[in-house]
C-alpha positions in Angstrom: 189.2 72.7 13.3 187.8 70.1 16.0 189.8 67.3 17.1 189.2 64.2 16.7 187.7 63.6 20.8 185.4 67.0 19.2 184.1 65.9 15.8 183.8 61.8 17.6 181.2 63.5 20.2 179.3 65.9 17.5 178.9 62.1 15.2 177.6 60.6 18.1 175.1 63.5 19.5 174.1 64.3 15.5 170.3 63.3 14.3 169.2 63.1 11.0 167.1 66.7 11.5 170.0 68.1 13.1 172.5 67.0 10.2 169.3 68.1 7.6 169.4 71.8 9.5 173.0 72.3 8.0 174.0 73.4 4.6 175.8 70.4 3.9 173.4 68.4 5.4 170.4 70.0 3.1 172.2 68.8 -0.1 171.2 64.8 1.0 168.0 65.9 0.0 169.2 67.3 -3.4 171.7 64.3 -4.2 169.9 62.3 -7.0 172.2 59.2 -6.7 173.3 59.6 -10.0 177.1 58.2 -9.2 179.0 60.8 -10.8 180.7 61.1 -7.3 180.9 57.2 -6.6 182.2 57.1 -10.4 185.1 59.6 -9.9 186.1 58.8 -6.2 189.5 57.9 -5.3 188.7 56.5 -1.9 185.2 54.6 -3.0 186.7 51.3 -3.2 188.7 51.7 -0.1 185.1 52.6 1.7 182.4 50.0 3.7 179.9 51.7 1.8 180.1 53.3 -1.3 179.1 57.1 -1.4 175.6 56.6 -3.1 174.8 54.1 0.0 175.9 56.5 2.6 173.9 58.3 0.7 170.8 56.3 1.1 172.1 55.1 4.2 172.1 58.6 5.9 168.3 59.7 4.3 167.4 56.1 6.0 168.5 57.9 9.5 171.2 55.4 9.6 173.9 57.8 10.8 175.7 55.6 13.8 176.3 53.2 11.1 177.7 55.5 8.8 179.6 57.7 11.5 181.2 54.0 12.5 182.3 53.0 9.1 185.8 53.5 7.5 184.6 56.3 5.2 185.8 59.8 4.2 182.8 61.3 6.9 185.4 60.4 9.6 
């Protein structure tokens, strides 16, 4: 499990082809945006961005500003 110091510096040094190389990362590219997930969330209205934006946000390349928000990736 990393620590918080751990998983702040892998956010920071992470690129969208390095988050794309993962498994997790790979199923961006699969997600359809269909809302299911932003539908059934618990935390969605508690989040800057709701999960279909990080979504779109993160296939944009946008990662700082979705590492910096207050979302469930932190």
């Amino acid at each position: 499990m990393l620590t918080l110091d751990e998983s702040a510096s892998c956010q920071r040094d992470t690129t969208l082809e390095s988050l794309l190389a993962t498994p997790e990362g790979k199923r961006i590219l699969t997600c359809i945006q269909c809302g299911l997930c932003a539908g059934t969330c618990p935390y969605g209205e508690h989040m800057d961005f709701p999960p279909r934006r990080i979504i779109n946000m993160l296939r944009s390349g946008l990662l700082e500003e979705v590492f910096r928000s207050d979302s469930m990736l932190r």
